[in-house]
ZAMARGU-4260 file (C-alpha; in steps of 0.2 Angstrom, whole numbers, plus 5000, padded with zeros to 4 digits):
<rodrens>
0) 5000/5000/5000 | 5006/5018/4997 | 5010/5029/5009 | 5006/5049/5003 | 5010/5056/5018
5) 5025/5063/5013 | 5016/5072/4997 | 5010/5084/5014 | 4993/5084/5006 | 4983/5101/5012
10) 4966/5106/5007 | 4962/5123/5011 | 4942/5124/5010 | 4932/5137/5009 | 4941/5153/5008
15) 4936/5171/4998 | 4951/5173/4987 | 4962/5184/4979 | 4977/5179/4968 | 4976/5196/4968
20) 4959/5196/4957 | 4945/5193/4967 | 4943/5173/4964 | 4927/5171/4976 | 4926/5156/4985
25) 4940/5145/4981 | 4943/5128/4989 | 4965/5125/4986 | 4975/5108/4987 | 4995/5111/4993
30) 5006/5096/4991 | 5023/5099/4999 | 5022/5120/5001 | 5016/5120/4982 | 4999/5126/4975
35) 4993/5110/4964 | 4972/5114/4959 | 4964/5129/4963 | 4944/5126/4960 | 4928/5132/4968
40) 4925/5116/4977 | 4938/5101/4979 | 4932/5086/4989 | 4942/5083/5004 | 4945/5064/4997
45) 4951/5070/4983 | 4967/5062/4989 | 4975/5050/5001 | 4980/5057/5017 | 4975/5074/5015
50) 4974/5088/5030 | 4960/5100/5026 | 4959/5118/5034 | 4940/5126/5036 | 4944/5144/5029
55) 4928/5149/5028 | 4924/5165/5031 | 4942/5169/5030 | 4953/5179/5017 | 4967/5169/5007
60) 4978/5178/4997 | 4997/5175/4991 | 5011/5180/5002 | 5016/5198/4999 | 5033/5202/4990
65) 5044/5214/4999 | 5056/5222/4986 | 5065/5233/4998 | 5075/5222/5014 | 5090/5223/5023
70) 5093/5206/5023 | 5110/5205/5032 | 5107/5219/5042 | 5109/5240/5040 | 5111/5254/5052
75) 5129/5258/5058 | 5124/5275/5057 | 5128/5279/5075 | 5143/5267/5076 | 5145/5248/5077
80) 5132/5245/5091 | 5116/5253/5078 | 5121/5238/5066 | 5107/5229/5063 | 5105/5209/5063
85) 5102/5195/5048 | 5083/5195/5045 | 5077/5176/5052 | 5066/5168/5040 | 5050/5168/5054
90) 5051/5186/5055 | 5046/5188/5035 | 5033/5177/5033 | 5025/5180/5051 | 5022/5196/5043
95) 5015/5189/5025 | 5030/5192/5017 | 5037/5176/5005 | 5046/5185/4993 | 5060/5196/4995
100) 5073/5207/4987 | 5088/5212/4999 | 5101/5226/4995 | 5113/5235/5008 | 5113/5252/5014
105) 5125/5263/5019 | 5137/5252/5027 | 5148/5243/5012 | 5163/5243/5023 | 5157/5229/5035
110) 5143/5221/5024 | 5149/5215/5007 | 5137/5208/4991 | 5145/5193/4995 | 5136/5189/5011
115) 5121/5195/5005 | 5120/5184/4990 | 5125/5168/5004 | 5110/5175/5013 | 5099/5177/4997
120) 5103/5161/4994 | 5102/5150/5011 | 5084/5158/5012 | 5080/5153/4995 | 5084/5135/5004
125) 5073/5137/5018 | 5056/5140/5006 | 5054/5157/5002 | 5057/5166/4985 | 5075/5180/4988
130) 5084/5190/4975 | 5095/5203/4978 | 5103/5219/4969 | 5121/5225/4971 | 5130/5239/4974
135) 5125/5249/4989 | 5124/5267/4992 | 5141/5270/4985 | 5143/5272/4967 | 5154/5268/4958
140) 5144/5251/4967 | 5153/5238/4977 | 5150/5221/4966 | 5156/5204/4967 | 5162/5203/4951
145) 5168/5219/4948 | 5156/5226/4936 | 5137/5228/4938 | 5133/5222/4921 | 5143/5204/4926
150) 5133/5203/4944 | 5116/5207/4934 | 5119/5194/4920 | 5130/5180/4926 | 5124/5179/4945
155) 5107/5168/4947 | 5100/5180/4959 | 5106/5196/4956 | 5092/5208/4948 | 5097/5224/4946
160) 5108/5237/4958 | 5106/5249/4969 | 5115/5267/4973 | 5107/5283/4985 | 5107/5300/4979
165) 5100/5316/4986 | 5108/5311/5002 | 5124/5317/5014 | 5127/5297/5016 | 5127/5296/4996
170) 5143/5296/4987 | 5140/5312/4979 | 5138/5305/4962 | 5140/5315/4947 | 5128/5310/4931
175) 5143/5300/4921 | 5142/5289/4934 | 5124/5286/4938 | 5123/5284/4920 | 5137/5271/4917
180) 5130/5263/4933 | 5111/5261/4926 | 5116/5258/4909 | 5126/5240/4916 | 5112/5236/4923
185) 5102/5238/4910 | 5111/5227/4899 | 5116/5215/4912 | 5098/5209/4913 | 5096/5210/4895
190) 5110/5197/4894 | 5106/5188/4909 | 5086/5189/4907 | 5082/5202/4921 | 5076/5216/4928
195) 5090/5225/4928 | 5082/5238/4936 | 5092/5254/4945 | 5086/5257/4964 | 5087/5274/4972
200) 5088/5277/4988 | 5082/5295/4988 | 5087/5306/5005 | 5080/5323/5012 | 5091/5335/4998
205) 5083/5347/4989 | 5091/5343/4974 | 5077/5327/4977 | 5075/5316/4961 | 5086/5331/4947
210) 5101/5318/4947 | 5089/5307/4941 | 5083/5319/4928 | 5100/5322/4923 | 5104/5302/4922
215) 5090/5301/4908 | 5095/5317/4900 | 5112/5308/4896 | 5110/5293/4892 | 5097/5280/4885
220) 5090/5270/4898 | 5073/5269/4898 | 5064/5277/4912 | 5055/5260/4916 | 5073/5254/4923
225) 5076/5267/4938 | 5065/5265/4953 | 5066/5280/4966 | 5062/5273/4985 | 5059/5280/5002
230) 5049/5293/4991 | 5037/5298/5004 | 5048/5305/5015 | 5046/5321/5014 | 5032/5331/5003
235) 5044/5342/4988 | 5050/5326/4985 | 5034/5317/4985 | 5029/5328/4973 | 5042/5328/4960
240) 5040/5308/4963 | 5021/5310/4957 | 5028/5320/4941 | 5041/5306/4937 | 5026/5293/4938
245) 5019/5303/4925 | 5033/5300/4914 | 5032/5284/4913 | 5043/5280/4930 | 5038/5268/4943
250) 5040/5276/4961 | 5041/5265/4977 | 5033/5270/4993 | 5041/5265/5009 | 5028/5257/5023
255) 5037/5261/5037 | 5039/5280/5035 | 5023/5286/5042 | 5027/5305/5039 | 5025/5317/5032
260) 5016/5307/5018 | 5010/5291/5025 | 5009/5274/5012 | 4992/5272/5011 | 4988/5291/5007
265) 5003/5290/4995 | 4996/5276/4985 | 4976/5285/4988 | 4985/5303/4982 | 4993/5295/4968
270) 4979/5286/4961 | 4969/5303/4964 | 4981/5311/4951 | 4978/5300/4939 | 4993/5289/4941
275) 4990/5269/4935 | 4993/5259/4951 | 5004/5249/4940 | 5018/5264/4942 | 5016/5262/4963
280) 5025/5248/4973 | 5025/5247/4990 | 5040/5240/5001 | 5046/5238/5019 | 5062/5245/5021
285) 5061/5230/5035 | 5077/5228/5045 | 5085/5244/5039 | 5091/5259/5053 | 5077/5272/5054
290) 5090/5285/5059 | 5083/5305/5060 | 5096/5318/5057 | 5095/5337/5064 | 5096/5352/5053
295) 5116/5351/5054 | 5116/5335/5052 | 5120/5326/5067 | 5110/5310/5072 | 5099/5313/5085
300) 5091/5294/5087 | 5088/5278/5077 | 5078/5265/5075 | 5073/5249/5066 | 5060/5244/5052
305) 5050/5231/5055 | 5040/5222/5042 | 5022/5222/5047 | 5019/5239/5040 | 5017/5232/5023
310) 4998/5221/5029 | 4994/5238/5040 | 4996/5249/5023 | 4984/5234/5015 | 4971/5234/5027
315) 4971/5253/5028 | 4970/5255/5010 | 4955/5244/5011 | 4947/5252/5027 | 4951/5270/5026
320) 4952/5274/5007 | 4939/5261/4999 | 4951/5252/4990 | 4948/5233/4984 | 4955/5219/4991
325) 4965/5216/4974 | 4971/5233/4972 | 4976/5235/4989 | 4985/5218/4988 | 4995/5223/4971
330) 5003/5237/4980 | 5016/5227/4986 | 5014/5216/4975 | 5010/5199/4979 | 5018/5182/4973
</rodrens>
């Protein structure tokens, strides 16, 4: 006789879901962590040994991807004791989260691509979907190969890269750089079959998103490549972020930075300006320093982001702004 409980048969029966459309009542068979039949009614004997699950009454959606995650730690800001810790699996998918993409922050002295691509891959081991971009706020960008375009196309899990601008942590990069530094990452996953996206980490200057203005005026990347973050952090650069949607750019909201422009009235005020919700992500900044400067630039007091600002932004789009469960869900997006 064959024994299927090692298939880990689980029927999950009953619940209103959304993949993110609006599915209605769906009944779903798992078998070993994976999705096998999704259908509006599957009979619990559809198969040997099968645990089932009443949902009913219940939400069931995919598990949220979180495109912004300091997966090996940030901080530093205030010396070696504001370094944060590696990111433990449990802590990602107790808040929803099954898909991540980790980069570094300000440190790239102590923290290296290296460990992060050991990391993106070990959690890739333990269940969950991780890819990571290279570089760091520096530019030219700390790599592992040596070149941005090489990490993009030759390195399974490196997607794109990422740099900071408008910031006194920022390598005060001039536009040649930026550009070359896009431009390999644009033809890194070209050749490799990514992204190859640009992230910018975008700090409290008034200069805001002009180097980014500058990078598209001199060179050819399309505008669909470079992905300002952290862009609800203050409002002229809110703004100017609204106006780069409108180009054609995406714009990614941070969940964790609650003023001056919190994540849900982002996404509502964008949408309000006729902006397609396609253009707006939402990420965690999870695990990152939250460090506040004064006017002259001394550090006054840190912190650290957590993850479960992403399903608060979600139902608050949903309860406060009227929202659909699908369009709220996309924000992050889900998996």
């Amino acid at each position: 006789m064959i024994d299927y409980t090692a298939a880990g048969f689980t029927l999950l029966q009953g619940a209103h879901l959304y993949a993110p459309e609006d599915r209605g009542i769906c009944d779903v068979l798992v078998a070993n962590g994976k999705i096998i039949a999704v259908a509006s009614n599957i009979p619990s004997d559809i198969v040997p040994d099968c645990t089932v699950v009443d949902l009913s009454g219940q939400i069931l959606c995919p598990g949220f991807i979180d495109q912004h995650v300091h997966l090996i730690g940030g901080g530093g800001e205030a010396g070696p004791t504001t370094r944060t810790p590696e990111v433990a699996l449990s802590r990602l998918t107790e808040a929803g989260v099954t898909s991540v993409v980790g980069l570094l922050g300000t440190d790239s002295i102590s923290r290296h691509p290296e460990s992060l691509l050991a990391k993106t891959r070990a959690l890739n081991e333990e269940g969950i979907s991780a890819w990571m971009l290279t570089g760091a706020y520096h530019v030219p960008s700390r790599t592992i190969t040596g070149s941005v375009e090489k990490d993009v196309a030759i390195i399974d899990r490196v997607i794109g890269v990422k740099c900071a601008i408008s910031d006194h942590r920022s390598a005060a990069p001039d536009v040649y750089h930026l550009a070359n530094m896009a431009a390999e990452s644009r033809v890194g996953g070209l050749l490799g079959g990514k992204p190859g996206v640009t992230v910018f980490h975008m700090g409290d200057s008034k200069k805001a998103l002009q180097p980014v203005y500058d990078l598209l005026e001199n060179c050819d990347v399309p505008i669909s490549k470079l992905l300002p973050t952290h862009v609800n952090r203050n409002v002229p650069l809110f703004e100017q972020a609204l106006e780069f949607a409108r180009k054609g750019g995406t714009i990614d909201i941070t969940s964790s930075i609650d003023e001056p422009v919190a994540p849900a009235e982002g996404i509502a005020r964008a949408v309000q300006a006729g902006i397609p919700l396609a253009r707006v992500t939402l990420s965690s900044d999870g695990n990152g320093s939250q460090p506040f400067f004064d006017d002259e630039g001394n550090l006054t007091h840190i912190g650290v982001a957590g993850f479960e600002t992403l399903l608060e932004t979600v139902q608050v789009l949903v309860k406060d702004y009227d929202f659909s469960i699908s369009d709220a869900c996309a924000r992050s997006p889900v998996a």
